[in-house]
C-alpha distance (Angstrom), angle and dihedral (degrees) to the residues before:
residue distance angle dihedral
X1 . . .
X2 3.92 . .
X3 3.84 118.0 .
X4 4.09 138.0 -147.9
X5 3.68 101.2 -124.5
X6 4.26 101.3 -139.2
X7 3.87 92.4 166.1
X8 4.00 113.9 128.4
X9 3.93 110.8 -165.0
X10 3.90 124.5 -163.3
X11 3.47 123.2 83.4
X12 3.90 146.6 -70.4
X13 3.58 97.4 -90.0
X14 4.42 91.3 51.2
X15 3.57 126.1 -3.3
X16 3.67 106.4 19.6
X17 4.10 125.7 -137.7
X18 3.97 99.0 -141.7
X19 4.35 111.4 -140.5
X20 3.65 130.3 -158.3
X21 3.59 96.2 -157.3
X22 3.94 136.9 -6.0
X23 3.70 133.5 -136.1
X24 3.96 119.3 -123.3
X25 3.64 106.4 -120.1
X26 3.57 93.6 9.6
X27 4.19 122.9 105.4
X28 3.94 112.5 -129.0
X29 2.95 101.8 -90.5
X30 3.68 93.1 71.3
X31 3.78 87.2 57.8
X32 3.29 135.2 118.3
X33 4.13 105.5 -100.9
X34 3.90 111.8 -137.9
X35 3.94 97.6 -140.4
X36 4.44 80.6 57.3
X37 4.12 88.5 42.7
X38 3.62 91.3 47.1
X39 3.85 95.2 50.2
X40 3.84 94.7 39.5
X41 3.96 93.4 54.4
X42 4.10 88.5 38.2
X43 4.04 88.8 62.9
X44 3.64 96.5 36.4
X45 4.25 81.5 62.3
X46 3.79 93.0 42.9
X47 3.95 83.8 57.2
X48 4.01 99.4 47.6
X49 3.79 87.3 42.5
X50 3.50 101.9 52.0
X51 3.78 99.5 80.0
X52 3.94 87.6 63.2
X53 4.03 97.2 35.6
X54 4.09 99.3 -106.0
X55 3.60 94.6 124.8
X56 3.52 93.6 124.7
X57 4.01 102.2 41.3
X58 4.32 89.2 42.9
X59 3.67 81.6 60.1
X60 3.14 99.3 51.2
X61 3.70 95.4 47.7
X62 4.00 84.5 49.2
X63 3.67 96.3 61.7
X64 3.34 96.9 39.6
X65 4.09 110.8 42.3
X66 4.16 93.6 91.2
X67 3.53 102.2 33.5
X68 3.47 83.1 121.8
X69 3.77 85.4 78.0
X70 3.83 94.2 66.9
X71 3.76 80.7 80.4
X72 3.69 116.9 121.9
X73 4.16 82.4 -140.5
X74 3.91 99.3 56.2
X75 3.98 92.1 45.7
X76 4.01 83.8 54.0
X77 3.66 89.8 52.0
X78 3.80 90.3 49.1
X79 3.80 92.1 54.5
X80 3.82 97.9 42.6
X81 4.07 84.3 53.6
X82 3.22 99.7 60.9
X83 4.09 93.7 44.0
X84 4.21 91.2 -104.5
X85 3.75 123.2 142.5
X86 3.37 112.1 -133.0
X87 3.99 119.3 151.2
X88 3.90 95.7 -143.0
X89 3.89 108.9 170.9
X90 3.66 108.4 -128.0
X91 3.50 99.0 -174.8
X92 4.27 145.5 30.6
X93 3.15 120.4 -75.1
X94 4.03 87.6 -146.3
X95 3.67 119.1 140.4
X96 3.92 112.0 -133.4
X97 3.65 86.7 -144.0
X98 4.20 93.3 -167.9
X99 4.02 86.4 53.2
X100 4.24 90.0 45.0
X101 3.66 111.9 116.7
């Protein structure tokens, strides 16, 4: 099975390395990568769904049931859980100009 690779590696402070899950005590880089997560759990569906033909569609659902976490807001919350600075904007810097003082 070939896969999209959606991974972007650098750092907090630039390119960001996304995570599925992080490991208390443990700095990132001893985390679980999402791209790894999201490939792992997509096979692991292929498998259960072969016996009724679903390969394809389990797959699917594997790679995308935590794309959520690609979010610039969940990888903040995974940092600021385990006690890790990490300024990770969360939010536009847009200027409503007709709400500007």
């Amino acid at each position: 099975m070939s896969f999209l690779t959606i991974k972007n590696s650098g750092d907090c402070a630039g390119n960001m390395e996304y995570y599925a899950h992080s490991l208390e005590g443990e700095p990132p880089d001893q985390w679980q990568p999402l791209e790894e997560h999201l490939k792992n759990v997509a096979e692991m569906a292929a498998e259960f769904a072969r016996p009724f033909g679903g390969q394809a569609w389990a797959c699917l659902a594997g790679l995308w049931h935590d794309l959520g976490k690609y979010s610039a807001a969940f990888q903040k919350k995974l940092y600021d859980a385990n006690g890790i600075e990490c300024h990770i904007e969360t939010q536009s810097a847009m200027v409503v100009h007709s709400e500007a003082n």
